[in-house]
N, C-alpha and C positions, 0 to 999 in steps of 0.2 A: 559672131555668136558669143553669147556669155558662159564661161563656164564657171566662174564662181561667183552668185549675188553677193553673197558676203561680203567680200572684199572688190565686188566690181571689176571681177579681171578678165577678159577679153582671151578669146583662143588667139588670136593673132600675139599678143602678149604674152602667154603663157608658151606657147611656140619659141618665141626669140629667145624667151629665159630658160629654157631648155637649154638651146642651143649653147646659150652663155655659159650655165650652170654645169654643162659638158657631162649631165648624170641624166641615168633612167628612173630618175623620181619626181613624183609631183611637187613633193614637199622641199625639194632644191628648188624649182624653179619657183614656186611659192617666195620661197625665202631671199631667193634671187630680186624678188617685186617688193621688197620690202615687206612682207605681210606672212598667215599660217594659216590654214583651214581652220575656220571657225567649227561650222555644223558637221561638215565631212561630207555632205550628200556631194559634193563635186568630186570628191576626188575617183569614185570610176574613168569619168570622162575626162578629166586632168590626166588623166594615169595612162588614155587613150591617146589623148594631142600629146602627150610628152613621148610616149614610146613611137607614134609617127614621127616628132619632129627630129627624133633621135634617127631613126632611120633611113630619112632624104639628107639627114649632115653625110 
């Protein structure tokens, strides 16, 4: 599933840079992919995948 058009970035993707970026923020693991929220409409659901992916580490 996509969670941000913007930048093309993939839950599965946004998951692993969680994981990497070792924080409960969207805008890490964003930053982690090389890139930042453009429009912002993603990051609810960024802010979702990131604090699951935070949670099964």
């Amino acid at each position: 599933m996509i969670v941000c058009v913007c930048n093309a970035l993939k839950e599965r993707d946004v998951r692993e840079a969680a994981r990497v970026a070792d924080r409960n923020c969207p805008k890490a693991a964003f930053a982690q992919l090389g890139c930042k929220p453009k429009c912002g409409q993603c990051l609810p659901f960024a802010r979702e995948v990131v604090s699951e992916a935070r949670n099964a580490a």
